[in-house]
BALUMLUM-578579 format. One line per field, with one value per residue (C-alpha): residue number from 0; residue in three letters; y, z, x. Coordinates in nm, 4 decimals, padded with zeros to 6 digits. Each point is the difference from the previous one (the first is absolute). Example, Ala and Ser with C-alpha at 12.3 -4.5 7.8 and 13.67 -1.06 7.14 Angstrom:
REM BALUMLUM-578579
i 0_1
aa ALA_SER
yy -00.4500_00.3440
zz 00.7800_-00.0660
xx 01.2300_00.1370
This chain:
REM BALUMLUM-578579
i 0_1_2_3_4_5_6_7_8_9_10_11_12_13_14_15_16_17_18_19_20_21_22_23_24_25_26_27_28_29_30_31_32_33_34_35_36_37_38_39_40_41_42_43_44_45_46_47_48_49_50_51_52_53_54_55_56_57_58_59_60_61_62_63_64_65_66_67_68_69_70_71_72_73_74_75_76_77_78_79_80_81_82_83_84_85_86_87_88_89_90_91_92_93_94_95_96_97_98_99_100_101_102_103_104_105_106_107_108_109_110_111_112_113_114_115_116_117_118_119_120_121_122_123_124_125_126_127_128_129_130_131_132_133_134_135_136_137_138_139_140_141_142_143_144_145_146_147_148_149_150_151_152_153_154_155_156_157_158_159_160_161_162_163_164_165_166_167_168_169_170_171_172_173_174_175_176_177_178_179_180_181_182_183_184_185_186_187_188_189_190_191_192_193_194_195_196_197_198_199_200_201_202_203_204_205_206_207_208_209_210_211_212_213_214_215_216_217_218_219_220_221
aa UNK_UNK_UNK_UNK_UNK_UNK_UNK_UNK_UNK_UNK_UNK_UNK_UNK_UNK_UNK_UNK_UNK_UNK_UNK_UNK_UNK_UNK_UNK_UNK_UNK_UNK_UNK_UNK_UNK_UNK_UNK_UNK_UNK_UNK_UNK_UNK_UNK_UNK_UNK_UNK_UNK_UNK_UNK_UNK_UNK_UNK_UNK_UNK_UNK_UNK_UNK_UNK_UNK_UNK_UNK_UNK_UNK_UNK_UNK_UNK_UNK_UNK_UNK_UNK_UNK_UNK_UNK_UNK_UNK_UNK_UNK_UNK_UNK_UNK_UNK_UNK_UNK_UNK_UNK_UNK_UNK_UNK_UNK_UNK_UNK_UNK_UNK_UNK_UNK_UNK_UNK_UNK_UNK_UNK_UNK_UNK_UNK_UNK_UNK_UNK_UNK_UNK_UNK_UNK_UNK_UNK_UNK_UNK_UNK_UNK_UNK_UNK_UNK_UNK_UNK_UNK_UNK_UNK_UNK_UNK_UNK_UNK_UNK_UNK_UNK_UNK_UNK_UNK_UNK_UNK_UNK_UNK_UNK_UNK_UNK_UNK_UNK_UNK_UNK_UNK_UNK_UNK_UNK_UNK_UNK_UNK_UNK_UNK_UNK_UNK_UNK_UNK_UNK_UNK_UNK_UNK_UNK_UNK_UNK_UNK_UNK_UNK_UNK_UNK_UNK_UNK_UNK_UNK_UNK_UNK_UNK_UNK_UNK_UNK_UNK_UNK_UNK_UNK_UNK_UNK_UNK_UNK_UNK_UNK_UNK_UNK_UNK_UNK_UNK_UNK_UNK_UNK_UNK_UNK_UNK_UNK_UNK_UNK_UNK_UNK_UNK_UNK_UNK_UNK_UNK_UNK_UNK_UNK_UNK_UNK_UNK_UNK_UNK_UNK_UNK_UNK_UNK_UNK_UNK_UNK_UNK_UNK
yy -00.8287_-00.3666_-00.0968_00.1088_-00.2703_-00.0497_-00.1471_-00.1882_-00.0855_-00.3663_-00.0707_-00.1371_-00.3614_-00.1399_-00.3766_-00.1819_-00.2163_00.0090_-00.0221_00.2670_-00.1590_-00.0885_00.3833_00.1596_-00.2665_00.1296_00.3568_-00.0597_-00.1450_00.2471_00.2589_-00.1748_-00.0305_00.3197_00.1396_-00.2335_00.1706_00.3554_-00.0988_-00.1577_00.3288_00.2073_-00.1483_00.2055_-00.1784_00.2242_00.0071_00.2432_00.2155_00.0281_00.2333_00.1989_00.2259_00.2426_-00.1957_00.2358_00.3143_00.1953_00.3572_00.3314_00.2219_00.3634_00.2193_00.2056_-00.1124_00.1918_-00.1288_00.1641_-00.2061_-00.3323_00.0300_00.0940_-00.3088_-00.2564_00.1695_-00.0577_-00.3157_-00.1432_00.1191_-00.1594_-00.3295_00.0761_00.1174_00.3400_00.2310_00.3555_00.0021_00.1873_00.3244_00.0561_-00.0529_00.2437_00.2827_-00.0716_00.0140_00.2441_00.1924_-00.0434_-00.2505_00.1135_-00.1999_-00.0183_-00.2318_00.0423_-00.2388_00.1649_-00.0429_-00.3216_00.2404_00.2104_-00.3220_-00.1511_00.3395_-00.0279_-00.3780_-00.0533_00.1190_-00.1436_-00.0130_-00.0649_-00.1219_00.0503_-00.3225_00.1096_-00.2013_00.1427_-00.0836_00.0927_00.0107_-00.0854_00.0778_-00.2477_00.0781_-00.1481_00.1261_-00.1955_-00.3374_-00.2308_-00.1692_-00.1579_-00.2740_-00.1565_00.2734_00.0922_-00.3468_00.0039_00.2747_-00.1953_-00.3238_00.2187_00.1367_00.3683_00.2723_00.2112_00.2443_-00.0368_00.3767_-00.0907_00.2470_00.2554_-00.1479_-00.1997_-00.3817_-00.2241_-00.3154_-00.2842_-00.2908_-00.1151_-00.3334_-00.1350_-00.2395_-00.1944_-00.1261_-00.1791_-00.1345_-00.2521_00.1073_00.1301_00.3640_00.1621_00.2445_00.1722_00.1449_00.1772_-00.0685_00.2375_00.2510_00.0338_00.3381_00.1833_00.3218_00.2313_00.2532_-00.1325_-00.1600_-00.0615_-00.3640_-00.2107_-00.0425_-00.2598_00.1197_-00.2870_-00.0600_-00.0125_00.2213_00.2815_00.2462_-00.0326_00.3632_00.1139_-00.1027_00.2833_-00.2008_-00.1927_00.1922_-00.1603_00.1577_-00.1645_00.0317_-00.0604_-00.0128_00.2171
zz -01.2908_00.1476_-00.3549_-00.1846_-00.2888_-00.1811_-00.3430_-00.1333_-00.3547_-00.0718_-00.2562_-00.3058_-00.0429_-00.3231_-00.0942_-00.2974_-00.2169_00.2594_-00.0453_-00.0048_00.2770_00.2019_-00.0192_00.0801_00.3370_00.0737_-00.0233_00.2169_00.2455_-00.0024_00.0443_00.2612_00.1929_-00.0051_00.1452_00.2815_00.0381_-00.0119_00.1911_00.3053_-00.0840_00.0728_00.2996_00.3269_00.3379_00.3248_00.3069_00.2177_00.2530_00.0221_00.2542_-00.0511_00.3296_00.0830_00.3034_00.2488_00.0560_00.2058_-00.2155_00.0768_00.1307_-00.0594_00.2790_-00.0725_-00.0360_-00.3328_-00.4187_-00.0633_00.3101_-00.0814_-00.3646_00.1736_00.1923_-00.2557_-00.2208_00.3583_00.0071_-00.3675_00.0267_00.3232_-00.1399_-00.3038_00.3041_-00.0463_00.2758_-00.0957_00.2648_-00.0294_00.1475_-00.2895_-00.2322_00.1660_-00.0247_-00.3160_-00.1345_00.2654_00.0487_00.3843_00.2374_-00.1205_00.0506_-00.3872_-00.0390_-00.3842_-00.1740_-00.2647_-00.3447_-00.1567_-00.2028_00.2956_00.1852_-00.2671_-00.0334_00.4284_-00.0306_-00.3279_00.0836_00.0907_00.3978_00.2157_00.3288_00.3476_-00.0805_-00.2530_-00.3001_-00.2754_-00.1229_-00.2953_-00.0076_-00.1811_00.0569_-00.1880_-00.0504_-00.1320_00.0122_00.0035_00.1379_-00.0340_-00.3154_-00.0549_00.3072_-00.0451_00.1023_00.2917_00.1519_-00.0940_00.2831_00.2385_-00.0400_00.0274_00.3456_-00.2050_00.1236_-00.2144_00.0364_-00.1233_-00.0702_00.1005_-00.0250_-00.0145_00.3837_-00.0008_00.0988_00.0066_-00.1935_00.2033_-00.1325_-00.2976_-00.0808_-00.3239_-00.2505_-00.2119_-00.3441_-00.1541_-00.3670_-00.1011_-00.1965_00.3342_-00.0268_00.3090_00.0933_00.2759_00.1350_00.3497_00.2204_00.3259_00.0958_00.3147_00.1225_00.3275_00.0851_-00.0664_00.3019_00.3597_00.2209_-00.3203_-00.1182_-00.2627_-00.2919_-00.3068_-00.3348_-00.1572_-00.3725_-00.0478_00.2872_-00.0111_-00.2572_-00.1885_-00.1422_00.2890_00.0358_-00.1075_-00.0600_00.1276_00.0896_00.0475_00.0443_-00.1340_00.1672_-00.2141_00.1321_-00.1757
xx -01.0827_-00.0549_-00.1373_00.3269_00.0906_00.3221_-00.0007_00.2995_00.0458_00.0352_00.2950_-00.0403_00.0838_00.1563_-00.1586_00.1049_-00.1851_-00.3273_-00.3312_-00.2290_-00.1891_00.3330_00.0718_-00.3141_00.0405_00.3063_-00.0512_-00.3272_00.1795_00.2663_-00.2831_-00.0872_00.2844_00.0868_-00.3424_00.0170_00.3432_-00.1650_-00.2938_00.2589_00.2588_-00.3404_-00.1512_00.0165_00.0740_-00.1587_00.2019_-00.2703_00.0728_00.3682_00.1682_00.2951_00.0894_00.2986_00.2195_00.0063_-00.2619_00.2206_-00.0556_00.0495_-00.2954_-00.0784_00.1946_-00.3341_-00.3311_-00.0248_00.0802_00.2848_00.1792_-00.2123_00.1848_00.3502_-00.0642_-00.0821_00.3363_00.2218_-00.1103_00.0311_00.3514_00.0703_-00.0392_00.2565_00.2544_-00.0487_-00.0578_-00.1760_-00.2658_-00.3570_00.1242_00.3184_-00.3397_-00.2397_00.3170_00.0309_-00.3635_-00.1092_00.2696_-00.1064_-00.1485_-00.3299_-00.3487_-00.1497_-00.2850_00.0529_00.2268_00.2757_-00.0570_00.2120_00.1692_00.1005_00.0930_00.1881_00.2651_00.0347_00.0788_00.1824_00.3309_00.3635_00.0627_00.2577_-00.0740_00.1542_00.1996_00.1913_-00.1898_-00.1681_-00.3516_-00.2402_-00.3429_-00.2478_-00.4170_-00.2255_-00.3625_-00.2779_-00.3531_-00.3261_-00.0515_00.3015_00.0372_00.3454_-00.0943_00.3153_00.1752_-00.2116_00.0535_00.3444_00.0587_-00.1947_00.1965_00.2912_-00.0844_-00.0067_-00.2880_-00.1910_-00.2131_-00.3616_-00.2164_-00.3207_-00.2668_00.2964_00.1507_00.3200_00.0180_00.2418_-00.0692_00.1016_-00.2163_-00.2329_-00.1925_00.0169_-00.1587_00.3067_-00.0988_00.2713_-00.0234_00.1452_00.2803_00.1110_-00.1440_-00.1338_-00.2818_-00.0399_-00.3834_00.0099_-00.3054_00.0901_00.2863_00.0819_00.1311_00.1316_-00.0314_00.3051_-00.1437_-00.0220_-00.2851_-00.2012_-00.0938_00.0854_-00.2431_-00.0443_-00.0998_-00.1986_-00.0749_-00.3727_-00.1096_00.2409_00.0418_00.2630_-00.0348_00.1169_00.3394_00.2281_00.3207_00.2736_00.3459_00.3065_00.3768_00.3130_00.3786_00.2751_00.3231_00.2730
């Protein structure tokens, strides 16, 4: 990816009454010019080990020391932060039908009908959202560290638990025409049940094969 290269077409260039030789010098030289321009367009500048980390940590914990309340958690949370209040318990009676201990998480599909709906809250205003999933390890990094920057939580399936993502380290190539890529290094990550520690996921030594996805949940005001 580092070794991408743009070519540009150098215009012609009308000469009158030249010289061979005096055209074949300036068509070298135009040749010229404009692969220095590619070359410097091409080259990669490394910023290392860049850190991009959510403002505050203060995030709901599971009621319950189970997944199903670890999940309602990190959805009370994400919300909090866009000013909406549906705490973990409206979530639990809506998946569980109960304040039931489940140390299975719900199918995205069966998550995304509970959460993508219209709601009006005990204000008065009226919200929509929106559940965004993707699975695997992150790929649009941009994104990710566009939350973070943001101060906006997300929830991180790791080895089919829920985290929040509240940090990352980052390499920052930037070419010279201005473009910028983004490689992440570590992920730092808090617990969305009680009493248990925060870990780092680290590029190199842990798998990344075993990071389900990254959830996130949208408010729109209506």
């Amino acid at each position: 990816m580092w070794d991408e290269v743009r070519v540009r077409t150098v215009g012609s260039v009308m000469i009158s009454a030249a010289k061979p030789a005096a055209i074949l010098l300036v068509c070298v030289s135009l040749a010229l010019a404009a692969q220095a321009g590619d070359k410097k367009k091409t080259r990669f500048f490394l910023k290392p080990d860049q850190t991009a980390d959510l403002r505050s940590t203060k995030l709901a914990t599971g009621k319950q020391s189970c997944q199903n309340w670890g999940l309602a958690a990190g959805i009370e949370s994400m919300l909090s932060r866009q000013e909406v209040a549906l705490d973990q318990t409206f979530w639990i009676m809506r998946l569980n039908h109960g304040e039931l201990c489940e140390d299975r998480l719900p199918s995205m599909e069966q998550l995304s009908q509970v959460v993508n709906q219209d709601f009006v809250l005990d204000d008065g205003r009226h919200v929509r959202l929106e559940l965004h999933w993707v699975p695997g390890a992150p790929t649009d990094i941009d994104s990710v560290l566009l939350g973070l920057k943001q101060d906006r939580p997300a929830l991180l399936l790791l080895r089919g638990h829920p985290y929040y993502l509240v940090g990352a380290t980052y390499d920052e190539h930037i070419r010279g025409d201005g473009l910028r890529l983004y490689e992440i290094k570590e992920l730092r990550l808090l617990d969305t049940l009680p009493g248990r520690p925060a870990i780092t996921f680290q590029k190199g030594r842990d798998n990344m094969d075993e990071i389900n996805g990254i959830l996130t949940v949208i408010a729109t005001q209506l």
